[in-house]
C-alpha positions as CSV (number, residue, x, y, z in Angstrom):
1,X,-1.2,-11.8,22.4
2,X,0.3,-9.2,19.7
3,X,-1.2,-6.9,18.1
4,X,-2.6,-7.1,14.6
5,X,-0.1,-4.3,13.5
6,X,2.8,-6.6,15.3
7,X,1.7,-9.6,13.8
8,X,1.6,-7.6,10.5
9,X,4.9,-6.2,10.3
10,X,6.3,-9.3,11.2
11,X,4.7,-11.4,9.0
12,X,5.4,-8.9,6.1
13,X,9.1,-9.2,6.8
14,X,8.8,-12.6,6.1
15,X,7.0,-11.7,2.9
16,X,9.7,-9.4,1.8
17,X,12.1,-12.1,2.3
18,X,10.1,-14.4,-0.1
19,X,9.1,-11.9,-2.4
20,X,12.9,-11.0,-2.3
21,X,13.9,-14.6,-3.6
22,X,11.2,-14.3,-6.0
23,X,12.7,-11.3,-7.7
24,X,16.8,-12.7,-7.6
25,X,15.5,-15.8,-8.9
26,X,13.5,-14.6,-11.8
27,X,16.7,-11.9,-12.0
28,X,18.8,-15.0,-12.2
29,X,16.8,-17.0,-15.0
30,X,15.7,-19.7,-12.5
31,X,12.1,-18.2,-12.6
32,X,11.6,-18.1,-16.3
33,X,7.9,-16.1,-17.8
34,X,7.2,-19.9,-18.2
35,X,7.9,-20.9,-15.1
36,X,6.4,-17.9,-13.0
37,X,3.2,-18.8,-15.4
38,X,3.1,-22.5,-14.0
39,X,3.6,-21.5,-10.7
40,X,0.5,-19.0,-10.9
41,X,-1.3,-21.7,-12.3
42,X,-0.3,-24.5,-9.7
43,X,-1.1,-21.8,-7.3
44,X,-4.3,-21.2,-8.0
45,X,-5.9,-24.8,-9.7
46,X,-3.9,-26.4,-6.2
47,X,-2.5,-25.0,-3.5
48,X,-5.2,-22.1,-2.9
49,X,-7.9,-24.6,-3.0
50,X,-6.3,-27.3,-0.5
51,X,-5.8,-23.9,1.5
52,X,-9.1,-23.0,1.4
53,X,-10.5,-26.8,2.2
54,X,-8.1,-26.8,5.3
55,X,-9.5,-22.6,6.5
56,X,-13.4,-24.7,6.9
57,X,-11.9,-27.2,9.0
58,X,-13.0,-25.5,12.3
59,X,-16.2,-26.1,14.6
60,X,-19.3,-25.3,12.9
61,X,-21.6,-23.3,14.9
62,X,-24.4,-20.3,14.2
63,X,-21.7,-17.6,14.9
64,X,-19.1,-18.5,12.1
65,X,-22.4,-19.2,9.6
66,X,-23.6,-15.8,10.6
67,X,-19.9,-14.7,10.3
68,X,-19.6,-16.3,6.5
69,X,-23.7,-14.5,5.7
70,X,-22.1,-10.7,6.7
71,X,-18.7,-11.4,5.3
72,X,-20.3,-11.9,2.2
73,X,-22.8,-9.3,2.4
74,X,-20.1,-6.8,3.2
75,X,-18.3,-7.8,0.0
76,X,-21.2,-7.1,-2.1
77,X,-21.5,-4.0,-1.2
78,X,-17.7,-3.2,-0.9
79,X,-17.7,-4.5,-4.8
80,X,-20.3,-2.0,-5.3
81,X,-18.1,0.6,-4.2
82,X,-15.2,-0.7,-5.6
83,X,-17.2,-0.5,-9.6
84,X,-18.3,3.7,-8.3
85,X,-14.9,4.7,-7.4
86,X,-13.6,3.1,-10.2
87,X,-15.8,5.5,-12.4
88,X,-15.1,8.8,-10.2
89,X,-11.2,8.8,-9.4
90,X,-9.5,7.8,-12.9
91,X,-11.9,10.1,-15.2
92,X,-9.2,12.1,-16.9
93,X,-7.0,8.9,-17.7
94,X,-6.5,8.0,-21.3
95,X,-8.8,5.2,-21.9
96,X,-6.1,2.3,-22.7
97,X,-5.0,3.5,-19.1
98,X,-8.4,3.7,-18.1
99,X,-9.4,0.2,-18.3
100,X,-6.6,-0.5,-16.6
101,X,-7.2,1.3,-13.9
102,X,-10.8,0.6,-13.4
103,X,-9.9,-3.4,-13.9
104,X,-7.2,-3.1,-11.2
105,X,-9.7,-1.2,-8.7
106,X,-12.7,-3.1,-9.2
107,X,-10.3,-7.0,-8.8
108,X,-7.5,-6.5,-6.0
109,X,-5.0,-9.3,-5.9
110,X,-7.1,-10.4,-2.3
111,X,-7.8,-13.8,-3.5
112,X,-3.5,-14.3,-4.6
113,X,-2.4,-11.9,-1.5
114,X,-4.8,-11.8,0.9
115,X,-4.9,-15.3,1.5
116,X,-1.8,-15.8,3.2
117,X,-1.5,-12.1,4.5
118,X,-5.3,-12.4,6.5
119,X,-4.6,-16.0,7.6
120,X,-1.4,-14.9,8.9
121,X,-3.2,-12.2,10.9
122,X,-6.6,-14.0,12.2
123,X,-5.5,-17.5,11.9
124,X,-7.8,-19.9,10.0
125,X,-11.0,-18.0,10.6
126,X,-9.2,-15.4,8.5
127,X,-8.6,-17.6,5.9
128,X,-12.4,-19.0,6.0
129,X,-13.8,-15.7,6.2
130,X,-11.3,-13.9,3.0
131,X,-12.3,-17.4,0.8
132,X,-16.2,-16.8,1.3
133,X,-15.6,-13.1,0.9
134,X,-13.9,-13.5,-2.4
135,X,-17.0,-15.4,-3.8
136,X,-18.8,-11.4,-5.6
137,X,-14.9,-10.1,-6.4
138,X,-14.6,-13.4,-8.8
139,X,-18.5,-13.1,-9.5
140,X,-17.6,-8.8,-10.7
141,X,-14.4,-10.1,-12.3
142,X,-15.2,-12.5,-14.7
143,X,-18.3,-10.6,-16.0
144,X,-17.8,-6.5,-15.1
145,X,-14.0,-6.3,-14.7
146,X,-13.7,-8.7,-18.1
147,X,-15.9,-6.5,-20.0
148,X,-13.6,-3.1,-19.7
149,X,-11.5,-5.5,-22.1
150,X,-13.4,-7.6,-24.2
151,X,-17.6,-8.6,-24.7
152,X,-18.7,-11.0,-22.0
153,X,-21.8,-12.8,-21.8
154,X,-23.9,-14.4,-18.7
155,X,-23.1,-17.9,-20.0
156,X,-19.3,-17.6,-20.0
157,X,-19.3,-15.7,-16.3
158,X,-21.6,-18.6,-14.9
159,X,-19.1,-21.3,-16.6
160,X,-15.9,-19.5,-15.3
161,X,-17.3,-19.4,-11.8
162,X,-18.7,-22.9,-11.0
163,X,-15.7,-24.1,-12.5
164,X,-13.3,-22.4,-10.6
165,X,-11.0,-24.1,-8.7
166,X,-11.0,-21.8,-5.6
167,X,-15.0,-21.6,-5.6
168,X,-14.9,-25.4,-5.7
169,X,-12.9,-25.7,-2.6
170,X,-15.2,-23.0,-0.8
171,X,-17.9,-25.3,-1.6
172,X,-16.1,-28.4,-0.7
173,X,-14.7,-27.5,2.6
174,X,-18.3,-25.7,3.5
175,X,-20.2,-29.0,2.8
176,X,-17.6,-30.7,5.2
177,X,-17.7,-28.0,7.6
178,X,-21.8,-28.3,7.7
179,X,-21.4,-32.4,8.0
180,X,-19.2,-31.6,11.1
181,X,-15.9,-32.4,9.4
182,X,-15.5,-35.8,9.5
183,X,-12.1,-37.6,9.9
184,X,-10.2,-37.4,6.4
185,X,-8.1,-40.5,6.0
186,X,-4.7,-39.5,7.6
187,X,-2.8,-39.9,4.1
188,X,-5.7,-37.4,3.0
189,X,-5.6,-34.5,5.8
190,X,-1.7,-34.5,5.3
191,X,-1.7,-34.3,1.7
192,X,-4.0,-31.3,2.0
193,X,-1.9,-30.0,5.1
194,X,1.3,-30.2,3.4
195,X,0.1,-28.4,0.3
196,X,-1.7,-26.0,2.3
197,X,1.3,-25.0,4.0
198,X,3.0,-23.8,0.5
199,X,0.7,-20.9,0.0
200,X,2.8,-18.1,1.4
201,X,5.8,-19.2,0.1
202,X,4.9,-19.9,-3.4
203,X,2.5,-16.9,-3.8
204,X,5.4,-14.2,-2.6
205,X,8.0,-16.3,-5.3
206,X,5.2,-15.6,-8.2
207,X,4.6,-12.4,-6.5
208,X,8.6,-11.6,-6.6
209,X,8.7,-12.8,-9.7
210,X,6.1,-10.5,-11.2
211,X,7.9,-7.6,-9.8
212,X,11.3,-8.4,-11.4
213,X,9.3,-8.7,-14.9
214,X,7.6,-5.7,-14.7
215,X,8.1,-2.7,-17.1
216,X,9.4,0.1,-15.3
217,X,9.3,2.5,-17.9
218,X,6.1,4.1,-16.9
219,X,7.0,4.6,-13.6
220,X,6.9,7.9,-14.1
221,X,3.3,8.0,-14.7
222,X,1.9,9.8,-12.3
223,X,-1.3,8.3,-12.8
224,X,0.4,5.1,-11.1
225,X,0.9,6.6,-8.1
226,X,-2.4,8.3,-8.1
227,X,-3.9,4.5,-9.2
228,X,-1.9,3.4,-6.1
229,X,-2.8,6.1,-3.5
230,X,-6.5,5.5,-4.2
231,X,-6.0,1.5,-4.0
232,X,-3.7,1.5,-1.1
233,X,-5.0,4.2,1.4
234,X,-8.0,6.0,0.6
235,X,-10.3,2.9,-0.3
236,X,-9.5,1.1,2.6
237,X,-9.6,4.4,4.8
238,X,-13.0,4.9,3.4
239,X,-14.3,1.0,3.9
240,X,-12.6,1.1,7.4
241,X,-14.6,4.5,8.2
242,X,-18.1,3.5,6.7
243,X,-17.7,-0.1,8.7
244,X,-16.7,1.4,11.8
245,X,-19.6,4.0,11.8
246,X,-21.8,1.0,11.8
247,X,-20.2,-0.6,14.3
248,X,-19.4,-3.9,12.3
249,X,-17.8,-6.7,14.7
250,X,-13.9,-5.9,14.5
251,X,-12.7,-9.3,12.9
252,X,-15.4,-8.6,10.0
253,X,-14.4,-5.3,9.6
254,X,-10.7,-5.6,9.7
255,X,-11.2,-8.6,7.1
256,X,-12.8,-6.5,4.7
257,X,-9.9,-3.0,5.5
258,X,-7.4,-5.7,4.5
259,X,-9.0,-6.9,1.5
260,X,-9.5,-3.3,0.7
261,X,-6.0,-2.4,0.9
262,X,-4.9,-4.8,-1.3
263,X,-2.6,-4.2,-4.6
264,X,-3.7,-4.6,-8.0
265,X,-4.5,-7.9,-9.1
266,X,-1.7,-9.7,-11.5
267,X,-4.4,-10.5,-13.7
268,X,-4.8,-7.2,-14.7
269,X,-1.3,-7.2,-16.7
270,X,-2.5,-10.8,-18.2
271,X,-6.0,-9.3,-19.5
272,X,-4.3,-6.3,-20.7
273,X,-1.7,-8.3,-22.7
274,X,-4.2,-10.6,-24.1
275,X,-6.6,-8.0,-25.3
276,X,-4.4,-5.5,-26.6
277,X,-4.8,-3.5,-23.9
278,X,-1.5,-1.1,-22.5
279,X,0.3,-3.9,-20.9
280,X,3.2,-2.0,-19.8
281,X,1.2,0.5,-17.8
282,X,-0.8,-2.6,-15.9
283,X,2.4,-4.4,-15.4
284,X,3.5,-0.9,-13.5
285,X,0.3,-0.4,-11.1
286,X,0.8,-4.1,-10.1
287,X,4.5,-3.5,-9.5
288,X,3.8,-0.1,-7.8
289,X,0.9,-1.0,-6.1
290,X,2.3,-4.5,-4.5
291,X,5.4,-3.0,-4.0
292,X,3.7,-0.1,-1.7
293,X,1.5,-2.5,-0.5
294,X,4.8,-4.2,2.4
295,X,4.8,-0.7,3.6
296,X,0.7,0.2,4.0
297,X,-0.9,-2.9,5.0
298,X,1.1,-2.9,8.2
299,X,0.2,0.5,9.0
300,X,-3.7,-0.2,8.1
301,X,-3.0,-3.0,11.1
302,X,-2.9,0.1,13.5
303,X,-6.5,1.1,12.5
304,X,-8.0,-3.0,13.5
């Protein structure tokens, strides 16, 4: 059996070779801002939520529901940390640059990233466990990490969530996991299968293609690389040290170190563009970030 970092290097190779063709494609023209748009949204309405269906069809038993209670206890309080650190490490940047910053931090790009990435490394109770997990980083993103930008209110964060696609699907796929899975019509399990199995590919493309449109202007910013320092290594050192002095079972804990080593979220560049927020500088800590993120991850996979 390899090891997670072996299984992580290789499968970030393959990443880089789709996040590669992402970037020469949207280079080329082929991925217009149009197209990488509809892909993000087929993505996430679609193929992450026939994804997630397929990650809950395993054996129920009292271990994976104890598994799925932690998982999402450890979130909440990971969130938590995420929302303090956010306040302590960017308290000298401007405060366009700030909100940024503290958006980025608070909502990693887990949910777009860490799908594939985790399943890749712990197989479909990966998968299960990262979709559950991601249940308080929507719940903190449509109603704390929306409000560094614009005024939210309780009714809109409610409405967002029950209506997400993604939350849907955990539902879904847990109600059919608790009713023992029954047998989906053939033409059913392969539609979800087959869909399923375009997650990694499609999310490196948009991924790729996000990179190739991303202002590099402010790469010079050192508060990018200070953004991506803390998002990259010394959160997920910090998660990975406070988990293992509590001796948390190793699949939950190395679950949540991956999750906490993720990049910034794209949606942080969307938010900022749509409320007049420094675009360019949130376009660069998702290109820095992701881009730093092939090298790290791995080498997080040395700590699991």
């Amino acid at each position: 059996m390899n090891s997670p970092f072996l299984t992580m290097a290789s499968l970030q190779l393959l990443l880089f070779i789709y996040v590669a063709a992402g970037y020469v494609l949207t280079r080329c023209n082929t991925i217009t801002p149009a197209g990488r748009k509809s892909l993000s949204d087929l993505l996430i309405q679609f193929i992450l939520p026939c994804n997630i269906i397929c990650s809950f069809q395993i054996e129920m038993n009292a271990q994976i529901l104890a598994s799925c209670a932690m998982i999402v206890l450890l979130s909440a309080f990971v969130q938590v940390f995420y929302l303090i650190s956010s306040k302590l490490l960017f308290s000298r940047a401007p405060r366009r640059q700030l909100a940024c910053m503290r958006y980025a931090t608070i909502c990693s790009n887990a949910g777009f990233l860490g799908l594939p990435i985790i399943g890749g490394v712990y197989g479909a109770m990966g998968t299960l466990l990262v979709s559950v997990a991601l249940i308080p980083q929507r719940i903190v993103m449509w109603s704390a990490g929306l409000s560094l930008f614009t005024q939210t209110d309780r009714k809109s964060v409610i409405r967002k969530l029950i209506t997400h696609p993604c939350i849907v699907a955990v539902i879904i796929g847990f109600v059919l996991m608790v009713c023992g899975n029954p047998t989906l019509p053939s033409a059913v399990q392969k539609f979800l299968s087959g869909a399923s199995g375009c997650t990694t590919c499609l999310s490196m493309l948009v991924i790729g293609s996000i990179l190739a449109g991303a202002q590099r202007s402010a790469l010079r910013d050192g508060m990018v690389w200070w953004f991506s320092f803390a998002r990259l290594i010394l959160i997920p050192l910090t998660v990975y040290a406070v988990l293992a002095f509590f001796s948390v079972d190793r699949t939950l804990s190395g679950v949540m170190v991956l999750m906490s080593g993720m990049p910034a979220g794209s949606t942080t560049a969307i938010l900022a563009a749509k409320y007049d927020g420094d675009a360019a500088f949130a376009s660069c800590l998702v290109f820095v970030s992701t881009l730093l993120s092939l090298i790290t991850l791995p080498m997080l996979c040395l700590l699991l």
